[in-house]
N, C-alpha and C positions, 0 to 999 in steps of 0.2 A: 504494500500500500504506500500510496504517496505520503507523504514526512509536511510535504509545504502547505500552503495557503490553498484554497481550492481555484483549481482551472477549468473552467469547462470550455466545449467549444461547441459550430456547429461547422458541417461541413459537406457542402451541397456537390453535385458533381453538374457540369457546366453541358446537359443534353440536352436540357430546355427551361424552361423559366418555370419558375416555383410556382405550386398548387396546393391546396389546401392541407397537403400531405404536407408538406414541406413543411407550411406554418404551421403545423402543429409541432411538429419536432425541434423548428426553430424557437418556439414560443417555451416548449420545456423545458428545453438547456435552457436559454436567457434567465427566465422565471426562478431556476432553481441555480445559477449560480449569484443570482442579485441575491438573493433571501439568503445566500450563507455568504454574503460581502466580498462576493469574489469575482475574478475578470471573467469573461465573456469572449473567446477567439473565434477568427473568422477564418477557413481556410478553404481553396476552392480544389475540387479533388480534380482539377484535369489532369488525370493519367493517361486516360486514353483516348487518345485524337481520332480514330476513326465513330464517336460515340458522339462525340460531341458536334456542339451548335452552333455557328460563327457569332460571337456575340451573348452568348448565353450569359458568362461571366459575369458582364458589366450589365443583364440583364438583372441576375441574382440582386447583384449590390444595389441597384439601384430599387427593386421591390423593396429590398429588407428597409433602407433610409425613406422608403416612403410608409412602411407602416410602422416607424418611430422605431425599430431598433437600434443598438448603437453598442459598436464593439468595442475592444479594447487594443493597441497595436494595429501593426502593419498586417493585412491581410496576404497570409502563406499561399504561394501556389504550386501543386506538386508536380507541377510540370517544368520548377527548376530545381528539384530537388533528386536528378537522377543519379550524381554522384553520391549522395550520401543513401540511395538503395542501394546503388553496386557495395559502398564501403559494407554495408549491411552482408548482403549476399555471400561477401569475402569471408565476414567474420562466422559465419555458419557455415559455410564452408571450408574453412580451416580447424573447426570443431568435429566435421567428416556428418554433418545433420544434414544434407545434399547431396543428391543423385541427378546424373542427367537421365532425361527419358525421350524416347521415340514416340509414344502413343499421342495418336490424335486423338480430336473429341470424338469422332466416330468410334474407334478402335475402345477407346475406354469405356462407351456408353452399351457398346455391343457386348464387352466382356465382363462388366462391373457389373454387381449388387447392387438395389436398389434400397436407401434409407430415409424415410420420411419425404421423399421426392425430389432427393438426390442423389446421384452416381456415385460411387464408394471407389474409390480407385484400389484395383485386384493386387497393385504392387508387381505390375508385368517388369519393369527396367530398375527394379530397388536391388537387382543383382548384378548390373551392368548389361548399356546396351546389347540387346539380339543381336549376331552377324548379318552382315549387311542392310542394317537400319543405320540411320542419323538423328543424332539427339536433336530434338525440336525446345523444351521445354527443362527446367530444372523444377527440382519437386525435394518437400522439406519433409525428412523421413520422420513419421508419427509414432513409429514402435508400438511401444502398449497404452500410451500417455491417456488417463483419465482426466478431466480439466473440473472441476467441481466450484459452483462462485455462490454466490448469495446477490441475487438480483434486489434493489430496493424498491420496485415494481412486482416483477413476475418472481420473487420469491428462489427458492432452492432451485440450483442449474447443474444438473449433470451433464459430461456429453463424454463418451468412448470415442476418440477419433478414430482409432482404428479402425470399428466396426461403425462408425455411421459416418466418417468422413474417407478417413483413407490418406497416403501423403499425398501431399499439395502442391499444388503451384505458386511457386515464388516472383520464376522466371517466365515471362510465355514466350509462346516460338515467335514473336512477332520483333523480339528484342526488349520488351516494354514489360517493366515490373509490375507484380502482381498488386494488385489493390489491399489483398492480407496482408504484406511486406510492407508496403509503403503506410497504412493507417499505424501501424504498427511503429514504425522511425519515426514518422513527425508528430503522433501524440508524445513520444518521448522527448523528442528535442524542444517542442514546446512546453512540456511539462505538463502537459492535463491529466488532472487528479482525477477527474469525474468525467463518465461520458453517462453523457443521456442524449437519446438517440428513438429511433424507433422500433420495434419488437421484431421489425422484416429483418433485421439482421443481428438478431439472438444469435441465429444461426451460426453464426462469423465469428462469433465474442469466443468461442471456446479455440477456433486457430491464434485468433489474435493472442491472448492470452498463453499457449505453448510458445509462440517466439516473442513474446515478453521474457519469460524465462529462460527460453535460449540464447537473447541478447541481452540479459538481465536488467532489462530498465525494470518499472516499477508494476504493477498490475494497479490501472484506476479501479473505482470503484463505476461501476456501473447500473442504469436503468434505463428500462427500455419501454418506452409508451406504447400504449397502441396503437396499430398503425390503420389509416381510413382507409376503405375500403369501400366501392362501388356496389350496387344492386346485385352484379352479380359474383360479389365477394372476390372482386381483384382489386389491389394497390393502386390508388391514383396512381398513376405515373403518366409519361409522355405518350407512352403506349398503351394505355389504355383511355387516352384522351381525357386525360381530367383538364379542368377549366383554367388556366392560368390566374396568378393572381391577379387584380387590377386595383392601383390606388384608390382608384371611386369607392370602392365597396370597404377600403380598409377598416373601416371604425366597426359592423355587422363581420367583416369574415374573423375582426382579433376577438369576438366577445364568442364568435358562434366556437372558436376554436378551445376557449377560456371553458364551456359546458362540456363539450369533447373529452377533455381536459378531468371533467367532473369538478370544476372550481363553481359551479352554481353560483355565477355572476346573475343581478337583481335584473327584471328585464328591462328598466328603465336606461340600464349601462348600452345600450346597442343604439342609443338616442345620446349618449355621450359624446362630447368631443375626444378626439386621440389622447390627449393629456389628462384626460379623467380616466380615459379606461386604460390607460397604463399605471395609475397612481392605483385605481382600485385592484389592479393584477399584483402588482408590486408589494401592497398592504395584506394581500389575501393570499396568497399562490402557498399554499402545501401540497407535497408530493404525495401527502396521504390519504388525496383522494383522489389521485389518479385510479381509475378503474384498473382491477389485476387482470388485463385482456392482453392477448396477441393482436386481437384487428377490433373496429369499433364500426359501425357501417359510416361514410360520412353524411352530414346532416344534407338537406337540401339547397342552402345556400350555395355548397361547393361547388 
């Protein structure tokens, strides 16, 4: 556990412009690092360039500065932070916790177990590449590693990586670090003590957490909201066309987000101006009544 001040952050990835998904997870972290008097970082995940949005970026920041948030520092971007993955990569790999592999996504998804609706990688190249294959990928060998946390949300967290993940990808065959490795180095070098985040990637928290201790930084502490969820029980996302955000509606999507939330804001708050309904989030916000859900449906405003 972290020793310092509390850090939280949030940290969006630049494919399209924020959705009510967005603002609630943005809305979590901020809410609960103001209530224990601690900073708020911004960081934007462009890892991976074929994903993203020309523009998205500066789409991101400018939502957030219109519905009154305000971070702390210069906003990180992981898309110049590729030498200190590699320095990463080196140092686990000098510990011998890295394998290269051949397997594609096909090859792994045809030959892998399937856990909770995920492919389990079989460990086809954790003995050394097959003859006459070429390594595509490097992959962070899981052994028997059980990851066990205490969520301040969703409660007691087991996960078997072995049996329900498999070793990982670090490296992809594209040349481009994996998104595990990288969340993993810059919550360190930034120091965030706390991640709150949303529950779509519980999932994730038990690799993150094995190469925390592989690279010994510190293990945050963690909570994971529920994440919105469309009619027919899929993630807003870009892909699933959820609504963008838009300043007009700011003051209705921060209160509708604030109920989400389970913060039972008064309904006269959505008749509020910005500076009252952040005063009243700010005077109110406990994480103890966030609901203990994985997904929440989102309200209709969204």
């Amino acid at each position: 556990m972290y020793p310092y001040p509390y850090r939280g952050r949030f940290a969006p990835t630049p494919s399209g412009p924020l959705h009510f998904g967005s603002l609630v997870a943005a809305l979590g972290s901020f809410l609960e690092a103001r209530r224990r008097n601690g900073q708020w970082l911004l960081r934007i995940d462009d890892l991976d360039p074929p994903r993203e949005l020309a523009g998205a970026a500066d789409c991101i920041l400018s939502a957030l500065e219109a519905f009154g948030f305000e971070w702390d520092g210069a906003v990180m971007y992981q898309s110049k932070r590729g030498e200190a993955y590699q320095q990463a990569i080196e140092r686990l790999d000098a510990r011998g916790a890295l394998f290269r592999c051949a397997c594609t996504r096909k090859e792994v998804a045809d030959s892998s177990l399937v856990f909770d609706g995920e492919h389990v990688y079989p460990g086809t190249c954790r003995q050394g590449v097959p003859p006459g294959r070429v390594a595509r990928t490097t992959r962070v060998r899981v052994t028997d590693a059980i990851i066990e946390f205490v969520d301040a949300i969703q409660g007691n967290v087991r996960q078997d990586l072995a049996h329900e993940v498999g070793d990982f990808v670090v490296a992809r065959a594209d040349g481009l670090h994996a998104y595990q490795l990288a969340v993993v180095v810059d919550d360190a070098e930034q120091g965030i003590s706390d991640i709150v985040r949303g529950a779509d990637l519980l999932g994730c928290t038990g690799r993150q957490i094995f190469l925390q201790q592989l690279l010994g930084s510190p293990t945050p502490r963690y909570a994971h909201l529920p994440a919105a969820v469309n009619h027919q029980g899929e993630k807003l996302s870009k892909q699933t066309l959820a609504r963008p955000l838009e300043a007009s509606r700011a003051m209705p999507l921060l209160v509708a987000a604030l109920s989400f939330l389970g913060q039972q804001p008064p309904p006269e708050l959505a008749r509020a101006a910005m500076r009252d309904i952040w005063r009243w989030a700010r005077e109110n916000w406990t994480l103890d009544k966030v609901p203990c859900r994985r997904s929440l449906p989102a309200p209709a405003i969204a």
